[in-house]
C-alpha positions as CSV (number, residue, x, y, z in Angstrom):
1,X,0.2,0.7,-21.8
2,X,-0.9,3.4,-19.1
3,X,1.7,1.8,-16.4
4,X,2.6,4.6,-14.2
5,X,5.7,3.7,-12.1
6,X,6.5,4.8,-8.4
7,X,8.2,4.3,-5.4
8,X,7.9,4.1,-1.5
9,X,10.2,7.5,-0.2
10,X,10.2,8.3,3.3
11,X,11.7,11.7,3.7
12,X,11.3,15.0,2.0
13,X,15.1,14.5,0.5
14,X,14.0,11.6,-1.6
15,X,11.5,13.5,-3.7
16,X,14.4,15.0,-5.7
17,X,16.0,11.8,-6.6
18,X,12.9,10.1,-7.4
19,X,12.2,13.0,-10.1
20,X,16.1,12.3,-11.2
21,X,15.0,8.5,-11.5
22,X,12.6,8.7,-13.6
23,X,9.6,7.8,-11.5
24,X,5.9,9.0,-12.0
25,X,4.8,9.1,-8.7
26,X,5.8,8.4,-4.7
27,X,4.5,6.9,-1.9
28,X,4.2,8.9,1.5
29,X,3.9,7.5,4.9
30,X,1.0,9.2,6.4
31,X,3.5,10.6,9.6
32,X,5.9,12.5,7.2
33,X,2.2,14.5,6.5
34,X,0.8,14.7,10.3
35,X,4.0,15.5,12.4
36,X,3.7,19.0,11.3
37,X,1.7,21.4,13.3
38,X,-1.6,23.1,11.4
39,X,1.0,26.2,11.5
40,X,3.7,24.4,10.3
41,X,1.9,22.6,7.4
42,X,1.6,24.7,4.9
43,X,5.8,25.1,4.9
44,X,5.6,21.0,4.7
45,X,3.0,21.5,1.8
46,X,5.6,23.8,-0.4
47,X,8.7,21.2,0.7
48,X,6.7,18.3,-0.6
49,X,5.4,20.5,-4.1
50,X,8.5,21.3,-5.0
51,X,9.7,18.5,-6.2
52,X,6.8,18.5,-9.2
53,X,6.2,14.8,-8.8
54,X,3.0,13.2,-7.8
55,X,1.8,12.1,-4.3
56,X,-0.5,8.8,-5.5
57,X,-0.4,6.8,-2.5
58,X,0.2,7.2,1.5
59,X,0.6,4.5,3.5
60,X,-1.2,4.0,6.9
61,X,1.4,3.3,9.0
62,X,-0.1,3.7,13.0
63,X,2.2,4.2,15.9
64,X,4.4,1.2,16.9
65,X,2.5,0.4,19.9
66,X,-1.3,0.4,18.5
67,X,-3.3,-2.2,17.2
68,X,-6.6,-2.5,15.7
69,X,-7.2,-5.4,17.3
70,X,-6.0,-5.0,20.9
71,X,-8.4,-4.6,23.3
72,X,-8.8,-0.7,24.6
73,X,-8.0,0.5,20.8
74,X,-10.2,4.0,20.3
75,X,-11.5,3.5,17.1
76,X,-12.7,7.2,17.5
77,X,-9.5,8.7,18.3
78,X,-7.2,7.1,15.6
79,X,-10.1,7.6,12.7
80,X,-9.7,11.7,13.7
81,X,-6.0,11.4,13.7
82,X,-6.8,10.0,9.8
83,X,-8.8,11.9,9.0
84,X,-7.0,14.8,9.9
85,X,-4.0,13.1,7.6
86,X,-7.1,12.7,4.9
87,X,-7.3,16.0,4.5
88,X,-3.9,17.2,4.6
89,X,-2.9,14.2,1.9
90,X,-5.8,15.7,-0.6
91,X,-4.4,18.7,-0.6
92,X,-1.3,17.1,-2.1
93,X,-3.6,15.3,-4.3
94,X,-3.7,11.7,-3.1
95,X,-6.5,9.8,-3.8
96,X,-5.1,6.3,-2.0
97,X,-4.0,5.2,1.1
98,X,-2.5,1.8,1.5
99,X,-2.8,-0.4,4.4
100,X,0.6,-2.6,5.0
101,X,1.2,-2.8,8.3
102,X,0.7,-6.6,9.6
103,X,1.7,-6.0,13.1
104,X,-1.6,-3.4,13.5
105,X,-3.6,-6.3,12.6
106,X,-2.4,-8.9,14.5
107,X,-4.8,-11.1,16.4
108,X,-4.1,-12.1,19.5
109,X,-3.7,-16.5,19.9
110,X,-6.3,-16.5,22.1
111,X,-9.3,-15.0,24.0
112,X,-12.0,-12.8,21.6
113,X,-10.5,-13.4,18.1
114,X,-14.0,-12.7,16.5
115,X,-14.1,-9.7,18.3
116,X,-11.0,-8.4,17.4
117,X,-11.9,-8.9,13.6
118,X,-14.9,-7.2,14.3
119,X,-12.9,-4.4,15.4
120,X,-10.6,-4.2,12.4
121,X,-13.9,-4.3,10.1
122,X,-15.5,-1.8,11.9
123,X,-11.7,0.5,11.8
124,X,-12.2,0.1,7.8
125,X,-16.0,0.7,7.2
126,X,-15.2,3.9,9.3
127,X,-12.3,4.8,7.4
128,X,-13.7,3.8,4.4
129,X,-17.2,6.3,5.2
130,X,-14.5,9.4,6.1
131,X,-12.3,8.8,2.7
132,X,-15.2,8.4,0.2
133,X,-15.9,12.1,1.1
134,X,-12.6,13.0,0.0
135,X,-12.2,11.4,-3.0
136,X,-10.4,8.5,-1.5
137,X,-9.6,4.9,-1.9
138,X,-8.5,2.6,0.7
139,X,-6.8,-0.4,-0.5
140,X,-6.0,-3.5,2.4
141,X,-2.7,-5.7,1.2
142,X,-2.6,-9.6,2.2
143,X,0.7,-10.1,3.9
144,X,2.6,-13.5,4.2
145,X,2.2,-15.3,7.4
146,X,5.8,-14.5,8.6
147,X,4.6,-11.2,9.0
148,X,1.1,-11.5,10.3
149,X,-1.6,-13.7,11.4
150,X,-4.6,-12.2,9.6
151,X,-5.5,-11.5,6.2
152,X,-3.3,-13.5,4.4
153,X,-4.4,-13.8,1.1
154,X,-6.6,-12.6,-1.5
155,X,-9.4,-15.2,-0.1
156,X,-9.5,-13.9,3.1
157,X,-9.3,-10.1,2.1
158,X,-12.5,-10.7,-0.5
159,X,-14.2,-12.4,2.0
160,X,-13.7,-9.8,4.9
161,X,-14.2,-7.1,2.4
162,X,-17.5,-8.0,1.0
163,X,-19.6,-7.2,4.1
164,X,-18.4,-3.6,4.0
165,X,-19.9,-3.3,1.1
166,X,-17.5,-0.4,0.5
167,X,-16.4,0.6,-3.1
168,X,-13.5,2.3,-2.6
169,X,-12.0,-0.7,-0.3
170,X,-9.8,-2.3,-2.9
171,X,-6.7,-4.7,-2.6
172,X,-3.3,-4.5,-3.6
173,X,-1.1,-6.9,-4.0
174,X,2.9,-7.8,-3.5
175,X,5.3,-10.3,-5.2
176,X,7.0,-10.7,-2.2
177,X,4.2,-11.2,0.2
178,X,1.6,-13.7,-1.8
179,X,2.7,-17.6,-2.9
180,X,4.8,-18.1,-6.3
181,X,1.4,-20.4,-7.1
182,X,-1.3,-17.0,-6.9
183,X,0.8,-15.6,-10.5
184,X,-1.5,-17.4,-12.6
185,X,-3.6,-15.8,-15.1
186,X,-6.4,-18.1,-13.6
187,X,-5.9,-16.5,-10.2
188,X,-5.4,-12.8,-10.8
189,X,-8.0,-12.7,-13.4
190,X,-10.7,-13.9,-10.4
191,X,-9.4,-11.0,-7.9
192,X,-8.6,-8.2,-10.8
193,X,-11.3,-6.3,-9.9
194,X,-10.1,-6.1,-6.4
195,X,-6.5,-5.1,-7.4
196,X,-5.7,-1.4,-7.8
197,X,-1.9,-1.3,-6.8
198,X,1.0,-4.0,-8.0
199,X,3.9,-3.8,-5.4
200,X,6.7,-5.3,-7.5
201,X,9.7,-6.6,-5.6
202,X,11.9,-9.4,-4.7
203,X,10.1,-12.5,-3.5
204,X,11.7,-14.7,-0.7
205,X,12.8,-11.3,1.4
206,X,12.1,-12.8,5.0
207,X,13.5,-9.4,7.3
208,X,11.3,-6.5,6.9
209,X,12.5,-4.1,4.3
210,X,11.5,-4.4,0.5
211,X,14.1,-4.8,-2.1
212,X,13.5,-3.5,-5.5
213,X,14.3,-6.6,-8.7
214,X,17.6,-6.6,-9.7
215,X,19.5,-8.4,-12.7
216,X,21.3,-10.2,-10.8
217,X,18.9,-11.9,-8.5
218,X,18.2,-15.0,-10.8
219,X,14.7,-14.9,-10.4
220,X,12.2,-15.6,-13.2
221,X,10.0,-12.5,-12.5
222,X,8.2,-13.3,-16.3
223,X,5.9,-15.7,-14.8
224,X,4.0,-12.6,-12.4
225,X,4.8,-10.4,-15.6
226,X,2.6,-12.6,-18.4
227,X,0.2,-13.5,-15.7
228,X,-0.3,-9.5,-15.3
229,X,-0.4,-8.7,-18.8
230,X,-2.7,-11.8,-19.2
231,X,-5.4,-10.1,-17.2
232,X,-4.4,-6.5,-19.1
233,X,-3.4,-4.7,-15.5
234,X,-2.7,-1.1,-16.2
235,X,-2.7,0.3,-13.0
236,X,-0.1,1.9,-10.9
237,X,3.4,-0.4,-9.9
238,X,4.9,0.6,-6.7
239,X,8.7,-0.3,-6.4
240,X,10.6,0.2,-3.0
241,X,12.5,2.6,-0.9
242,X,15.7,1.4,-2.4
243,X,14.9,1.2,-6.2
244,X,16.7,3.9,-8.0
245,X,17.2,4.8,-12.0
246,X,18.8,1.3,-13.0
247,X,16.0,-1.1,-10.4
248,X,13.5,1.4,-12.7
249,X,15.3,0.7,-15.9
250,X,15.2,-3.1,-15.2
251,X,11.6,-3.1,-14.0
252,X,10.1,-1.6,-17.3
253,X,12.3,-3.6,-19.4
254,X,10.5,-6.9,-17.6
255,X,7.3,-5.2,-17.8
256,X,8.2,-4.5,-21.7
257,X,8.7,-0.9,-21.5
């Protein structure tokens, strides 16, 4: 098996205690790389080196107030702010940057919905044309509908994917986020070529933050396990902010390691 195991951090301390963990590689929001200053990024550079560990995904993770699909948004202005981030996260050699964030996608309940999914397609073909240059693959997750109103599943992201005809626009997907009835071997093995990223996680979480699988939560996590190993996934598995050495230990024992 080439399963490389990593986790969502979100400061510079956490890179230590990741290595102490065990894990491969970590997950970076994009902000913890653009709220240095061009002077004071190469200091932010050496900080996030240090640690030896690998830097495989950032996340996109906008501003609290923005929205792709709110009318006014500057597609411009937030694809030079990215691509800014771009280049600062291959220096650190990242070659994926995840898109999560439900609330930058929302669409509004009514007026121009068509044109605000326009405007979200044309935010990732325009990413999508400034990240191939670097090396750089964008992947788009489906999110439960407690969390936002678009792009809720693996049908809807192959379907808005495939006009961009864009190769490195993939998918990742979440066991918390996608219905208990997706884990099939049937299901997965229709989409695998979309899925680049397994975020593995407590199901049922309804408040925002992840939780990393734990021994104790009584949940049969074999069925989204066999249904994985059915379709021979070998990609990278992202665990979340809170999983340490045991959640790690735990997760590779499911997973057979």
């Amino acid at each position: 098996m080439s399963i490389r195991w990593g986790k969502k951090v979100t400061k510079v301390s956490q890179l230590d205690e990741a290595v102490s963990a065990g894990f491969d590689w970590v997950q970076l929001p994009l902000a913890l790389i653009t709220e240095a200053a061009d002077k004071e990024f190469p200091q932010r550079k050496k900080q996030l080196l240090r640690s030896g560990i690998k830097f495989d995904v950032c996340s996109v993770d906008l501003p609290q107030d923005v929205r792709v699909t709110q009318k006014g948004f500057n597609t411009y202005i937030w694809l030079e702010y990215l691509k800014k981030a771009i280049q600062r996260i291959t220096d650190l050699g990242c070659r994926t940057l995840s898109w999560s964030d439900g609330r930058a996608r929302l669409l509004p309940v009514e007026g121009d919905i068509m044109g605000a999914k326009e405007q979200v397609l044309q935010f990732l073909f325009m990413l999508g044309e400034i990240a191939v240059n670097y090396g750089i693959t964008i992947l788009v997750e489906p999110l439960s509908p407690l969390r936002t109103n678009f792009l809720n599943s693996m049908e809807e992201i192959e379907e808005f994917l495939e006009p961009l005809g864009k190769e490195n626009i993939m998918s990742m997907i979440s066991t918390r986020e996608l219905p208990e009835d997706f884990f099939s071997k049937e299901k997965l093995d229709r989409y695998k070529t979309l899925i680049s990223l397994i975020r593995f996680e407590k199901p049922h979480v309804l408040e925002g933050t992840r939780r990393c699988p734990e021994k104790t939560d009584g949940y049969d996590y074999s069925v989204f396990v066999n249904a994985l190993h059915g379709i021979n996934y070998n990609g990278p598995v992202l665990l979340s902010e809170d999983a340490g050495k045991d959640g790690l230990m735990y997760c590779k024992a499911l997973w057979g390691y």
